[in-house]
C-alpha positions as a Markdown table, in Angstrom:
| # | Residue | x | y | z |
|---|---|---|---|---|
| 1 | Unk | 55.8 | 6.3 | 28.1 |
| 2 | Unk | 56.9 | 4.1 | 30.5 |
| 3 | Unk | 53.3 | 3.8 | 31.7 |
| 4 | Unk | 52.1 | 2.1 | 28.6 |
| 5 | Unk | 55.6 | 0.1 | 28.3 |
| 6 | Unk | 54.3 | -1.6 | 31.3 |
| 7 | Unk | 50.9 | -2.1 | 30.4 |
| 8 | Unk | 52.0 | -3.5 | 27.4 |
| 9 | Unk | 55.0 | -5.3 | 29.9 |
| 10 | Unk | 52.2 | -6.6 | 31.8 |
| 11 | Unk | 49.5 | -7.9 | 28.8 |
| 12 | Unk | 52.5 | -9.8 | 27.9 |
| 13 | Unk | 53.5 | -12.0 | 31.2 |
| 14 | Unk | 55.1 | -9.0 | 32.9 |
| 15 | Unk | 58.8 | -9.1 | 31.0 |
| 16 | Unk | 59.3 | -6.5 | 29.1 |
| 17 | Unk | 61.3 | -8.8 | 26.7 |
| 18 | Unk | 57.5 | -9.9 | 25.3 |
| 19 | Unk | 56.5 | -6.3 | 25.0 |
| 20 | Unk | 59.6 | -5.3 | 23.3 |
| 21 | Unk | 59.2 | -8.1 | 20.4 |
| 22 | Unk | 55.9 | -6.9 | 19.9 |
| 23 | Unk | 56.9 | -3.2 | 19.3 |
| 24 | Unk | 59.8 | -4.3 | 17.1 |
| 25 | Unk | 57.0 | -6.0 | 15.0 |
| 26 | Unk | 54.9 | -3.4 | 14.9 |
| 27 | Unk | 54.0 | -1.5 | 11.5 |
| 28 | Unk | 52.0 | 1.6 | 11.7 |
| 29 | Unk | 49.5 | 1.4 | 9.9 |
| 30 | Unk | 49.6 | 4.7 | 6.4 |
| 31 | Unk | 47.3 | 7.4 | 7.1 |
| 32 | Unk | 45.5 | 6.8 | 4.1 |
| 33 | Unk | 44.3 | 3.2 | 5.5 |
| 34 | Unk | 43.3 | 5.2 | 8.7 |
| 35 | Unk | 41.2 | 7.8 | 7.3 |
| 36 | Unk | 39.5 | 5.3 | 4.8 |
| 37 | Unk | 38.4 | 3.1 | 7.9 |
| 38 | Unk | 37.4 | 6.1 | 9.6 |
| 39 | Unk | 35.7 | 7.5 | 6.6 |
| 40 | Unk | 33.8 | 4.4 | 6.1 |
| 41 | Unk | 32.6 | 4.3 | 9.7 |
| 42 | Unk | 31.8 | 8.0 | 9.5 |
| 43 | Unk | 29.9 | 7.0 | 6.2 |
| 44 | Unk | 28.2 | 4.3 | 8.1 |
| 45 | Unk | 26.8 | 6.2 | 11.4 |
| 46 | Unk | 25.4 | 8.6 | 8.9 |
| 47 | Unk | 23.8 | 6.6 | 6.7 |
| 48 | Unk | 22.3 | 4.3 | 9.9 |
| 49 | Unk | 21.0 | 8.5 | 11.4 |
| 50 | Unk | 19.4 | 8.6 | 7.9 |
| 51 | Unk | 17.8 | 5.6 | 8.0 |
| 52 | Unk | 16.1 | 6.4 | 11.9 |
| 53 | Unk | 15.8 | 9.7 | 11.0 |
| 54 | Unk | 13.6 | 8.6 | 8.0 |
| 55 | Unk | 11.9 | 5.7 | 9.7 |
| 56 | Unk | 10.8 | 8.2 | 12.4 |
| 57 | Unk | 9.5 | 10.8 | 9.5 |
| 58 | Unk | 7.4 | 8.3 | 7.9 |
| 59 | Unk | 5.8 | 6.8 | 11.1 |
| 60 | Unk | 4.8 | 10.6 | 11.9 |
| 61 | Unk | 3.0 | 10.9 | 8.5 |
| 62 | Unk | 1.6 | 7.3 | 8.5 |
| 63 | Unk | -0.1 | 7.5 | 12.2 |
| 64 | Unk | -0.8 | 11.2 | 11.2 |
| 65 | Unk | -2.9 | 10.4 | 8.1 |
| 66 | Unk | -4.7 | 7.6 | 9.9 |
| 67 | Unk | -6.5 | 10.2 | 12.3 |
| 68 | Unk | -9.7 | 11.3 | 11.1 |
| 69 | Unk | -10.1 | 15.1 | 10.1 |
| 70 | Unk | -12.7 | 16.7 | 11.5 |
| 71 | Unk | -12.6 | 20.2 | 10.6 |
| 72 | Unk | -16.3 | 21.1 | 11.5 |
| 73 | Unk | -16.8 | 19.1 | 14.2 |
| 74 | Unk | -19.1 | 16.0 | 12.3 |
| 75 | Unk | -19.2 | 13.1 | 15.0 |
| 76 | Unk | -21.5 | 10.9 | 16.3 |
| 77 | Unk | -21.0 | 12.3 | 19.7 |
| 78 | Unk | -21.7 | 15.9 | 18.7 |
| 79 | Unk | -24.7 | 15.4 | 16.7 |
| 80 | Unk | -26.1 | 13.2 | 19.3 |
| 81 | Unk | -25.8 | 15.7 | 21.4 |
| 82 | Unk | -27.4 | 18.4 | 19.3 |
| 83 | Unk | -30.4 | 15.6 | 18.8 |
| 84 | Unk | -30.4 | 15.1 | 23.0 |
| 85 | Unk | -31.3 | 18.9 | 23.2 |
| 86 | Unk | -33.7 | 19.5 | 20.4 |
| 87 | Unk | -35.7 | 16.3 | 21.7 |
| 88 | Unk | -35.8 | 17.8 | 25.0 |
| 89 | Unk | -36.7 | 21.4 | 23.9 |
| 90 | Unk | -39.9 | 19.8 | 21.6 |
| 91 | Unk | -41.0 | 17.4 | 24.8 |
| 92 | Unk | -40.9 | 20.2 | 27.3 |
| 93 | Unk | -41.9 | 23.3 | 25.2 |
| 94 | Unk | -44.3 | 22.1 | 22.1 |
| 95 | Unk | -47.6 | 23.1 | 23.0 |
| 96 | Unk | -48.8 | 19.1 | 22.7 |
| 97 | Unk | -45.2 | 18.2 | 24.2 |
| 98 | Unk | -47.3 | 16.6 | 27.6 |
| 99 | Unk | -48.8 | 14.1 | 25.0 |
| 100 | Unk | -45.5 | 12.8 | 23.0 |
| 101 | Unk | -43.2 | 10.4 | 24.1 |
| 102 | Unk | -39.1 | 10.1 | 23.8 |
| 103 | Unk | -40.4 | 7.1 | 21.6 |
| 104 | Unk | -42.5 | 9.2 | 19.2 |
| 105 | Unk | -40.4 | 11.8 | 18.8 |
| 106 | Unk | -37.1 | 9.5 | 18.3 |
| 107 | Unk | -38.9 | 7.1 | 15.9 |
| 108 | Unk | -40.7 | 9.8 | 13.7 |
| 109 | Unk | -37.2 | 11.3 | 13.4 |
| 110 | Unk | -35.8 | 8.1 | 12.4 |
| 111 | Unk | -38.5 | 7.5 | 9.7 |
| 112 | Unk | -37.7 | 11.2 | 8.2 |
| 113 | Unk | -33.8 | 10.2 | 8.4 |
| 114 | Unk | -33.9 | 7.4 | 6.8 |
| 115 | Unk | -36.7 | 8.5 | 4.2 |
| 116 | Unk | -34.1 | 10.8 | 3.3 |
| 117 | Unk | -31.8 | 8.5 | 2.3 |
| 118 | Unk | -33.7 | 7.3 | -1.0 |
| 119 | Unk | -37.4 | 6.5 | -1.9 |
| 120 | Unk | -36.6 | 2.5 | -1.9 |
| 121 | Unk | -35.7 | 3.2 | 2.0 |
| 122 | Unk | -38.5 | 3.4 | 5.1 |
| 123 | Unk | -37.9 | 2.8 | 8.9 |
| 124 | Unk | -39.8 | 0.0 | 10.6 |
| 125 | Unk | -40.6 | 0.4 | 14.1 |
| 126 | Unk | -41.2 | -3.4 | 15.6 |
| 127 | Unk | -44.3 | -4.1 | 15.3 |
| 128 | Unk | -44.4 | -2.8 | 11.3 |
| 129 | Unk | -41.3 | -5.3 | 10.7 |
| 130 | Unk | -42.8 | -8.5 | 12.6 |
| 131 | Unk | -45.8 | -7.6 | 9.8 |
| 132 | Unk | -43.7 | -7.6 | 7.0 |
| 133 | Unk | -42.1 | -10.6 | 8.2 |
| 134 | Unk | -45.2 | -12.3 | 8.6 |
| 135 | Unk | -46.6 | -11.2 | 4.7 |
| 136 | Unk | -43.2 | -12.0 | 2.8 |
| 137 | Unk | -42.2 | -15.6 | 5.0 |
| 138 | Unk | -45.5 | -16.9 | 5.3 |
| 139 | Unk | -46.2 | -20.6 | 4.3 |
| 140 | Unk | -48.2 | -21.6 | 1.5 |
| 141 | Unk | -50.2 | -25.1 | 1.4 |
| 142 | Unk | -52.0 | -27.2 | -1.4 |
| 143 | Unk | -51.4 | -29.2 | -4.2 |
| 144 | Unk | -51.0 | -26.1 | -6.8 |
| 145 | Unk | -54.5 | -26.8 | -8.8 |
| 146 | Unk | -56.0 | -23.4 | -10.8 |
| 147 | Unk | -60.1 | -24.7 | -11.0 |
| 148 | Unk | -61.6 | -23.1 | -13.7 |
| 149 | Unk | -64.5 | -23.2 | -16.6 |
| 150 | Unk | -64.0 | -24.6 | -19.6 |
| 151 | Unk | -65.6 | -23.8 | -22.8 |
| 152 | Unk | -66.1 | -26.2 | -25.6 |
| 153 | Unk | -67.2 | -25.1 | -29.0 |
C-alpha cells in the first residue's frame, strides 16, 4: 500500500497532501458499469476476430476459384508436348519421313485443326493468304460502261 501511496504521492508534486485529496474524491466506480465496459470491449474484440476471420475465409475462396481446374491435365504446354513427339515419331519413322519437312507436317496438321472447327473455316499458309489478298483487295479501273447490242423492232 504504501508503494502506490507514493506513486500516487509522487504523480501529484511529491506531498502526500495532493494524493490524499484525490483519494478522498474518489468514487469507485458499481460493478455493473465495470462489467458493461468490459463486456462491450469483449463484444468488440470478438466481433473485429469475426470480421478478419471472415475476410481471411473469403480471400481463400476468391483466389481459390480464380485458379484454373485442370483435372485431366488440358494445357497448352502438355499438348504441345504430345504434338512435339508425334511430329518427331512421323519425321523419323514414316516410311517417306526423309522427304517431309517440320513445315509440312505442322502446316497439314494445322489445316486439319482448323478444318475441324467448321466448314466456313480453312488455314492459309502465306503464300495462299497473299493470294486471297490479292483477289478480294484488288483495284478496279474504268468509267463503269456495260457495251452491248441493241435490237430495234
Amino acid at each position: 500500500m504504501w508503494n502506490v501511496w507514493r506513486v500516487l504521492a509522487v504523480g501529484f508534486g511529491g506531498h502526500k497532501q495532493g494524493a490524499s485529496k484525490l483519494l478522498k474524491n474518489f468514487v469507485p466506480l458499481p460493478l455493473c458499469v465495470i462489467f458493461a465496459w468490459m463486456k462491450r470491449s469483449l463484444i468488440f474484440g470478438l466481433v473485429s476476430v469475426l470480421l478478419l476471420l471472415n475476410l481471411a475465409l473469403g480471400a481463400n475462396i476468391y483466389l481459390n476459384s480464380s485458379r484454373p481446374t485442370n483435372s485431366d491435365n488440358d494445357t497448352a504446354q502438355t499438348s504441345l508436348k504430345v504434338f512435339n513427339d508425334a511430329l518427331q515419331t512421323i519425321h523419323g519413322e514414316y516410311v517417306d519421313g526423309k522427304d517431309l519437312t517440320y513445315r509440312q507436317l505442322v502446316y497439314s496438321a494445322l489445316k486439319g485443326a482448323v478444318s475441324r472447327l467448321d466448314p466456313h473455316s480453312e488455314f492459309l499458309d502465306a503464300d495462299s493468304f497473299q493470294e486471297l489478298q490479292d483477289d478480294t483487295q484488288g483495284q478496279f479501273g474504268g468509267v463503269g460502261l456495260m457495251v452491248g447490242m441493241k435490237t430495234d423492232k
